[in-house]
C-alpha positions in Angstrom: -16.2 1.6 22.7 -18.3 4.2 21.0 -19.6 3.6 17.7 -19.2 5.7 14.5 -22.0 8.0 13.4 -22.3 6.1 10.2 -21.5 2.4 10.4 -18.3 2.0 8.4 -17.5 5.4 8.0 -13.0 6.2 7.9 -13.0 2.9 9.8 -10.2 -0.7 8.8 -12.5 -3.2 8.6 -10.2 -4.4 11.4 -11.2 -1.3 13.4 -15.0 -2.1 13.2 -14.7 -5.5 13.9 -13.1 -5.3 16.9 -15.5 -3.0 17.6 -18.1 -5.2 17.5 -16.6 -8.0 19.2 -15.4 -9.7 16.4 -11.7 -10.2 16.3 -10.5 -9.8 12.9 -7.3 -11.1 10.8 -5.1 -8.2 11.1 -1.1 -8.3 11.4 -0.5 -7.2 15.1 1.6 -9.6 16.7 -1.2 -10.4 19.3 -3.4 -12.1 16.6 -0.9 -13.6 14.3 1.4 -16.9 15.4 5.1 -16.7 15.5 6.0 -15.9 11.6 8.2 -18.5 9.5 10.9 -17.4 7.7 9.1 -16.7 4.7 6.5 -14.1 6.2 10.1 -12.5 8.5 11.2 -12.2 4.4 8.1 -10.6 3.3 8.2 -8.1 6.3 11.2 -6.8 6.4 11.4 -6.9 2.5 8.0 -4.8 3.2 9.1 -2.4 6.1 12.7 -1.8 4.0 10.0 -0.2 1.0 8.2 1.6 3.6 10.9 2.9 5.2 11.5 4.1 1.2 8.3 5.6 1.0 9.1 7.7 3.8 12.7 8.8 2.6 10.7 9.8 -0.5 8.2 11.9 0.8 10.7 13.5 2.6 12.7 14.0 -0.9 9.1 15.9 -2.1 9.2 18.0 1.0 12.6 19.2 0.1 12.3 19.7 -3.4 9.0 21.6 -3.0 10.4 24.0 -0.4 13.8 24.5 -2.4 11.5 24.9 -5.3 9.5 28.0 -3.7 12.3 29.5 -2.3 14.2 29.6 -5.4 11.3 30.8 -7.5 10.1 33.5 -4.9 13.2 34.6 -3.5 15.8 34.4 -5.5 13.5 34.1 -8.9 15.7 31.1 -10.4 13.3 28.1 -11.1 14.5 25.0 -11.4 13.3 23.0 -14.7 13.9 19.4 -13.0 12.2 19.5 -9.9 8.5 18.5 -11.4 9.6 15.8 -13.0 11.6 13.9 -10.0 8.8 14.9 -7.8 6.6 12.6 -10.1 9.0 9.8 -9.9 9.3 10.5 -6.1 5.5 10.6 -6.0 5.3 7.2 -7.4 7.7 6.0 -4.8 5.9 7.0 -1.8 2.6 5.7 -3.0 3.9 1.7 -4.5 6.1 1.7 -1.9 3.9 2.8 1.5 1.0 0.2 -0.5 2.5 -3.2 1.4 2.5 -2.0 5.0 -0.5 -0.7 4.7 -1.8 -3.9 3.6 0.1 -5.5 5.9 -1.1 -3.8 8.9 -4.8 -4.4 7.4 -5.1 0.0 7.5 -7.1 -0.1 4.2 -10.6 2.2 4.6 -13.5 -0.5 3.8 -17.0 -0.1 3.8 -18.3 -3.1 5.9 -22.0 -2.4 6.0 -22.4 -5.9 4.7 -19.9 -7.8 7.2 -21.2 -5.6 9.8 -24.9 -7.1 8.9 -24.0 -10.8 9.0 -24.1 -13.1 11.9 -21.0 -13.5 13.6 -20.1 -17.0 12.7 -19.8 -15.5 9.0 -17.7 -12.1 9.5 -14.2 -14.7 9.5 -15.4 -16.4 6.2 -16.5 -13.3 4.9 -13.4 -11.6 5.6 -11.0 -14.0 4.7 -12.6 -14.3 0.9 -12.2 -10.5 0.8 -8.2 -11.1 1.7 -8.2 -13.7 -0.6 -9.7 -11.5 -3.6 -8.0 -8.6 -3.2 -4.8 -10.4 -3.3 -6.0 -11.6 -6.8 -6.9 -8.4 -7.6 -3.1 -7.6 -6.5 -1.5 -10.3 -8.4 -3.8 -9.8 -12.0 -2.6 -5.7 -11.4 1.2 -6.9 -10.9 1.2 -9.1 -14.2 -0.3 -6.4 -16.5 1.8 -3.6 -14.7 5.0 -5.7 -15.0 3.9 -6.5 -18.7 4.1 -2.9 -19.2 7.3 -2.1 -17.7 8.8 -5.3 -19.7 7.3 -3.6 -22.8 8.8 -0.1 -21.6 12.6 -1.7 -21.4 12.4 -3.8 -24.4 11.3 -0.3 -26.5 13.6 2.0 -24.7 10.1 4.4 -24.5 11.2 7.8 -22.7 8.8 10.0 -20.5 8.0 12.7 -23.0 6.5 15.5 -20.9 9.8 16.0 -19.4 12.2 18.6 -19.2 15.2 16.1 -19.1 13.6 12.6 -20.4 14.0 9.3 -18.5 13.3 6.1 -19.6 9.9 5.6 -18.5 10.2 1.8 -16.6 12.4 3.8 -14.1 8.8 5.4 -12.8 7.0 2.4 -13.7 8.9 -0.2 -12.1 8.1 0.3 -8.6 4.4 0.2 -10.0 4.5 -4.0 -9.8 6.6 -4.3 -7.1 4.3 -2.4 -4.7 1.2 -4.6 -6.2 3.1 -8.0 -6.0 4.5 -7.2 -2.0 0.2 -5.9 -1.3 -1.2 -9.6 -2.8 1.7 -11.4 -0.8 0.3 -9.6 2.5 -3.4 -10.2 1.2 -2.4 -13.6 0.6 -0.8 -13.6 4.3 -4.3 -12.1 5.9 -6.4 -14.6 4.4 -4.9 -17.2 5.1 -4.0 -16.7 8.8 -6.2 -17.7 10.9 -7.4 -15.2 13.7 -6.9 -15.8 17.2 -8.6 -14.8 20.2 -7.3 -11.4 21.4 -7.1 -9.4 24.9 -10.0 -7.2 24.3 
């Protein structure tokens, strides 16, 4: 397999590993053992959001095309679009966040794993699994803080044409970080197995 120009460079960590003859923890179903109903759960609960993510950025695509045409051709703005594409916006990014973790497709710079002797890489890249989902849950609890502090105050978005209450954007905001540590969680503690290549 030929090797990047720069070691780690727009490469999963999954990616290079495999590259190097390492077999990473990654969630293809040729690493992972059969799931137990709990990880089935956290997938489909997963694939169901990113399968939302999708319908969202398809809801931007519209509204940004209806948006020119109605400005440019029949010069008739609309004074809502803006704001639910920023709501939409925040959708497609929380939402799309799990699978992406679940499918290990983060970037990561692994000059550092790529350094180590092999017997280290599946330490070293299970405590990265394991601290990101940390980082995951810590981001959840003060994110879902917020939004508890957004219902409890009734606080509005006040750059908008026609305010909302703000947790409606915000909500999504700790669901997306509490689904990405659960998958984090998932990686580092499945073990890898050996794979065809």
């Amino acid at each position: 397999m030929p090797q990047p120009a720069e070691a780690g460079c727009g490469k999963s960590f999954t990616e290079l590993a495999n590259a190097k003859g390492f077999v990473a923890m990654s969630a293809t179903k040729s690493t992972l053992p059969p799931p137990n109903p709990v990880v089935r759960l956290l997938d489909a609960v997963t694939k169901v959001a990113f399968h939302g993510s999708g319908l969202a950025l398809a809801g931007i695509l519209f509204l940004v095309v209806k948006e020119v045409a109605m400005r440019y051709f029949f010069n008739a703005p609309t004074n809502w679009s803006m704001d639910a594409n920023q709501w939409l916006f925040a959708l497609v990014t929380m939402l799309a966040l799990p699978e992406i973790t679940r499918v290990n497709g983060n970037v990561a710079i692994t000059i550092l794993i790529e350094r180590m002797p092999t017997h280290r890489r599946q330490s070293a890249a299970r405590t990265i699994f394991l601290v990101s989902c940390v980082a995951c849950l810590v981001a959840f609890y003060i994110s879902g803080n917020e939004t508890l502090r957004q219902i409890k105050s009734s606080i509005m978005t006040t750059t908008w044409v026609h305010p909302v209450p703000k947790w409606w954007i915000s909500s999504v905001i700790p669901f997306g970080f509490l689904l990405s540590g659960l998958q984090f969680l998932r990686l580092g503690l499945t073990r890898a197995t050996p794979s065809d290549r």
